[in-house]
LODOTI-166640 format. One record per residue (C-alpha): x, y, z negated; residue number from 1. Coordinates in Angstrom, 3 decimals, always signed. Layout:
<atoms>
[[X,Y,Z],NUM] ...
</atoms>
This chain:
<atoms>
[[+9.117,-16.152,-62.527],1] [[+7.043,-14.280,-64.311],2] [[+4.623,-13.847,-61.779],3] [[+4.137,-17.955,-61.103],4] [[+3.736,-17.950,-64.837],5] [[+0.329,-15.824,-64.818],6] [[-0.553,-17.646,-61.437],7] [[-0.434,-21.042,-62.890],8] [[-2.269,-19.787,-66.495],9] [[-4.842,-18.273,-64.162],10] [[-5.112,-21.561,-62.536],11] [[-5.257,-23.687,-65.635],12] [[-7.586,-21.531,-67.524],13] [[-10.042,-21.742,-64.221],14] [[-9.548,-25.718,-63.717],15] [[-10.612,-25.575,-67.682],16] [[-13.802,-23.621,-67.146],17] [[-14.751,-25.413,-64.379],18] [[-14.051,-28.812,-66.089],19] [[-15.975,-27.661,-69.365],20] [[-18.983,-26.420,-67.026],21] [[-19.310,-29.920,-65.317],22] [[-19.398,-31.022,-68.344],23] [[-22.460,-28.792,-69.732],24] [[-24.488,-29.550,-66.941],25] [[-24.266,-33.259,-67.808],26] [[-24.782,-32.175,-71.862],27] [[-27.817,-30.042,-71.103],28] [[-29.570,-32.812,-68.634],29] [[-28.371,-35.967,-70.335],30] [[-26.600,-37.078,-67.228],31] [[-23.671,-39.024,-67.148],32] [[-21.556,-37.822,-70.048],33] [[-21.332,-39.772,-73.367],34] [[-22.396,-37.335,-75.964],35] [[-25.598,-35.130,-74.876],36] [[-27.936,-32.429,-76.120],37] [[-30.634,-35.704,-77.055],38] [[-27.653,-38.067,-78.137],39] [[-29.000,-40.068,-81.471],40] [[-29.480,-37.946,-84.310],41] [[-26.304,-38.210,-87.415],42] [[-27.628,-35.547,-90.270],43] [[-30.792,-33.989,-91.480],44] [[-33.076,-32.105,-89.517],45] [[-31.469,-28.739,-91.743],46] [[-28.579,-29.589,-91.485],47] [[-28.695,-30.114,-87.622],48] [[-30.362,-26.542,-87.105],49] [[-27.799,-24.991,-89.234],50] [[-24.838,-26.212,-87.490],51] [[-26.208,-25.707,-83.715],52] [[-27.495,-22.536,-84.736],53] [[-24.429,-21.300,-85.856],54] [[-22.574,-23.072,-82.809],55] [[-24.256,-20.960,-80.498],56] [[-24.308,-18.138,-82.570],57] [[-19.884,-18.425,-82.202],58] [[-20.428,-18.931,-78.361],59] [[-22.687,-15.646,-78.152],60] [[-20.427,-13.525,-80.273],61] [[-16.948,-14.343,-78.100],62] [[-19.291,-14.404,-75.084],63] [[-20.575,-11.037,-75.095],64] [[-18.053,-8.975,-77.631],65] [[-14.939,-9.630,-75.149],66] [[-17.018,-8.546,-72.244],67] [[-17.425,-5.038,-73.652],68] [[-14.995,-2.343,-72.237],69] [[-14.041,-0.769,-75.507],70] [[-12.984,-4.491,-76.781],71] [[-11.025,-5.308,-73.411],72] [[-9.073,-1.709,-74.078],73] [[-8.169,-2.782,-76.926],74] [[-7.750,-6.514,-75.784],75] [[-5.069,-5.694,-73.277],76] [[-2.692,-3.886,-75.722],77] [[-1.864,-7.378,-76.373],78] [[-2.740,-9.378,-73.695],79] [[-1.550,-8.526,-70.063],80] [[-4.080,-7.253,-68.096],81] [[-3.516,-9.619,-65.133],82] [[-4.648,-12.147,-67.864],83] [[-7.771,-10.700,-69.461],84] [[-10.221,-12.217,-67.699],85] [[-8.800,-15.452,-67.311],86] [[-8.157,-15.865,-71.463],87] [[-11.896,-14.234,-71.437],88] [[-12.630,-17.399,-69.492],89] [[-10.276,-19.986,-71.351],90] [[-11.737,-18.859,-74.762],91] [[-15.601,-19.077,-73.650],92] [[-14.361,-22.672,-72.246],93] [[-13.090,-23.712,-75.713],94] [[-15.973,-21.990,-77.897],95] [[-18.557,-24.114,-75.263],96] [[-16.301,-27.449,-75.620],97] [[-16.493,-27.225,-79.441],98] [[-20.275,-26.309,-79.060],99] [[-20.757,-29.664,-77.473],100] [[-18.177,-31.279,-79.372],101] [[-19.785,-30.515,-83.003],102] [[-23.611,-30.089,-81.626],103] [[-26.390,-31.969,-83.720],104] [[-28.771,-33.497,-81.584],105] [[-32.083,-33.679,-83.895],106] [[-34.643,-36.071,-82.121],107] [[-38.652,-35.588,-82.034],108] [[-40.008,-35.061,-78.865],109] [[-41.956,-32.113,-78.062],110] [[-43.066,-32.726,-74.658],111] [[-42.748,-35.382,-72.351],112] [[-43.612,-35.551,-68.759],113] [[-44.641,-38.965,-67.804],114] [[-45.691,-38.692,-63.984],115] [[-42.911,-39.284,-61.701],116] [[-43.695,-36.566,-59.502],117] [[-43.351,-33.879,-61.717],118] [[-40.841,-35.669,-63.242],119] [[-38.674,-34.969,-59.802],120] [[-39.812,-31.851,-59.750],121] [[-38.335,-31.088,-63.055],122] [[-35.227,-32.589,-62.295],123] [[-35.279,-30.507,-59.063],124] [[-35.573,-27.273,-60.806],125] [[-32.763,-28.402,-63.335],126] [[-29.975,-28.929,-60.676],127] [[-31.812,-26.015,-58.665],128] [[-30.691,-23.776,-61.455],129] [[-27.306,-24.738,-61.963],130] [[-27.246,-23.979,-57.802],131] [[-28.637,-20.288,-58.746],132] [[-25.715,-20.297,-61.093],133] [[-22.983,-21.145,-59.064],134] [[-24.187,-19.590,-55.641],135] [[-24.786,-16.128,-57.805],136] [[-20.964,-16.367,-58.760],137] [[-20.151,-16.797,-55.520],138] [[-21.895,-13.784,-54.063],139] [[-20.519,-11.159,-56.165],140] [[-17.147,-12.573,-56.354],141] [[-16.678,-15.939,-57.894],142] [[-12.788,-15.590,-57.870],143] [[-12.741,-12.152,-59.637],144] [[-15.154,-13.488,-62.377],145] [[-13.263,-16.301,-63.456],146] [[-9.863,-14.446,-63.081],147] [[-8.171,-16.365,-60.006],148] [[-8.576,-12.806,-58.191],149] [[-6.769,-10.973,-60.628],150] [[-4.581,-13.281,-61.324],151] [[-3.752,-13.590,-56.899],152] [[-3.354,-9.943,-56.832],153] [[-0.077,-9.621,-59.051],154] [[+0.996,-12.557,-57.801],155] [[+1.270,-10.609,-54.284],156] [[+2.317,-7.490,-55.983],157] [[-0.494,-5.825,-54.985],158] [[-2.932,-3.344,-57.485],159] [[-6.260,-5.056,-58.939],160] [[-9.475,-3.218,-57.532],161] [[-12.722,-2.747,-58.912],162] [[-15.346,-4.562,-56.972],163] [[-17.957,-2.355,-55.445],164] [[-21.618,-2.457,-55.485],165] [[-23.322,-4.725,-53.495],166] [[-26.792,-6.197,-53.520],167] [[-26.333,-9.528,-51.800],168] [[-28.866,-12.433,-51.404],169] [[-29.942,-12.949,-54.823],170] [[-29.250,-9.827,-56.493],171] [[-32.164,-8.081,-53.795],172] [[-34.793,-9.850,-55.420],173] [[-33.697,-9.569,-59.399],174] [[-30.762,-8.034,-61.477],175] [[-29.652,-10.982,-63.068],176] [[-29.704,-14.176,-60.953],177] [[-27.098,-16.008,-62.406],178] [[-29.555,-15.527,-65.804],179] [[-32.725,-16.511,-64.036],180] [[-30.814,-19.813,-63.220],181] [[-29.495,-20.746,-66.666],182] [[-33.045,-19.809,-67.606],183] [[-34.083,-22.380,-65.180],184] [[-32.018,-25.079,-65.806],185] [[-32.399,-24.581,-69.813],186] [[-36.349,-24.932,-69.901],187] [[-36.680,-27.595,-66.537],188] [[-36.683,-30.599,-68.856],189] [[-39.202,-33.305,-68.436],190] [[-38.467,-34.789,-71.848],191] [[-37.797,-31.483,-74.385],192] [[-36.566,-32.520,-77.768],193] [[-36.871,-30.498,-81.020],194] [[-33.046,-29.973,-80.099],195] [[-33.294,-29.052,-76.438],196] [[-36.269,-26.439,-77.286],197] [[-33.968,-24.862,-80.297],198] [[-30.936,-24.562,-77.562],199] [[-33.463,-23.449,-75.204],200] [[-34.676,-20.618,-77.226],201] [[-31.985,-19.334,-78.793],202] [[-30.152,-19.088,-75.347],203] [[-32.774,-17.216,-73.909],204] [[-32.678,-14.815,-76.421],205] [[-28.954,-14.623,-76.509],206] [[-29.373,-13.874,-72.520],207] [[-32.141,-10.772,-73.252],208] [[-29.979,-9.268,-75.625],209] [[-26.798,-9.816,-73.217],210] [[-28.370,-7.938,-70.628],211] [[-29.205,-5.035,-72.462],212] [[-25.356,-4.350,-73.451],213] [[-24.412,-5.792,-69.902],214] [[-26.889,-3.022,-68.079],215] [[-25.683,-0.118,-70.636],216] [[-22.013,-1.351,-69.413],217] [[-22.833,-1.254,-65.818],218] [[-24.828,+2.204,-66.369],219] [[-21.791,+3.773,-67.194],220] [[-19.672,+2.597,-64.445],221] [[-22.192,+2.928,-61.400],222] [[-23.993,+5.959,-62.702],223] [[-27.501,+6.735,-61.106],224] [[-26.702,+3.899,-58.334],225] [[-27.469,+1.408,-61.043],226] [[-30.412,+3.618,-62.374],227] [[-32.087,+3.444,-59.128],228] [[-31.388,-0.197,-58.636],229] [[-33.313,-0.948,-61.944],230] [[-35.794,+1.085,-61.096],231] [[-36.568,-0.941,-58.129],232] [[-35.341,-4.715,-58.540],233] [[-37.156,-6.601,-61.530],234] [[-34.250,-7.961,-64.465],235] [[-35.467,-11.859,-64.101],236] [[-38.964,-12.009,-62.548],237] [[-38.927,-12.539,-58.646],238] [[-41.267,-9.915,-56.986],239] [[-42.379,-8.658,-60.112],240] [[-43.115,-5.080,-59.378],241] [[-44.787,-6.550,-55.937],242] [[-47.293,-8.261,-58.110],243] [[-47.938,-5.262,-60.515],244] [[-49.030,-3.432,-57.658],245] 
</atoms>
């Protein structure tokens, strides 16, 4: 029994996150969902900043303090470890659906792209982004990152596994595709709004500081095969160190 319990909270937590992320691609691109990053403006400008500010600030914190090693050592004195990563998952899920619940949208209009065909282009980088996102899961082990794996493997009694290193597709060309295509879909807007561009740049620099604790993690558990690899791959640029030479 108690086995089908952590299968189905695995499951649930996992049909959450991928409910909440459908959801955030709508937010972020103002497609189909009825409350967006550019719905009408309710408060002051200060006000607004404030609040998303500290929204993302919340989002951040859970985000990247539960994905440290010391904190998941500690974490799964209380939590079974079959479960870590999918309440890692089911707590980002609820700290993005009450970012999107309680966000300000500010108005005033920064940019906006009037010509149709960069206007599809825009809107082709946008979704083209969200693709990085999801195909970069997917490569490295979408089932392990979102907890199903774990979850599957004391189901069928058997012990969880690290994953190994591998460099497919992606992850040849820079250390942090799944980044690069937030990155993407973040900035790809053909209309950016005073709140868009605040989400935009604090999210960007919530993803360089990430990596820096996320590379010191992944330092210590591949050793000099990760050295190398950083030596050689660019973080976010494409063909970076080509062009520098």
């Amino acid at each position: 029994m108690k086995k089908v319990l952590f299968l189905l909270y695995g499951i649930i937590c996992y049909c959450i996150f991928f409910g909440t992320i459908l959801y955030a691609i709508g937010f972020v691109g103002n497609l189909f969902v009825p409350k967006s990053i550019d719905s009408a403006p309710q408060t002051s400008l200060l006000s607004a900043v404030l609040i998303n500010a500290s929204l993302l600030l919340l989002f951040a914190l859970q985000h990247s303090m539960m994905a440290r090693p010391a904190f998941k050592h500690r974490w799964t004195m209380i939590i079974p470890e079959p479960l870590e990563r999918s309440t890692y998952v089911l707590l980002a899920s609820l700290c993005l659906i009450f970012l999107m619940w309680q966000w300000q949208p500010m108005g005033g209009i920064v940019w906006k792209v009037e010509n149709p065909a960069f206007k599809a282009i825009l809107s082709i980088a946008y979704l083209s982004g969200w693709s990085i996102v999801f195909t970069s899961t997917f490569l490295i082990n979408h089932f392990d990152l979102f907890g199903l794996r774990q979850v599957w493997l004391y189901f069928t009694g058997r012990p969880y596994t690290a994953l190994p290193f591998r460099l497919p597709l992606f992850y040849k060309m820079v250390r942090h595709p799944l980044y690069l295509g937030f990155l993407i879909a973040f900035w790809s807007a053909s209309t950016m709004t005073v709140a868009h561009l605040l989400f935009a740049i604090l999210t960007t620099g919530y993803i360089l500081v990430a990596i820096q604790f996320e590379e010191r993690d992944l330092v210590a558990h591949f050793g000099e095969q990760y050295r190398r690899y950083k030596r050689w791959v660019p973080m976010l640029i494409p063909f970076l160190r080509w062009l520098k030479r």
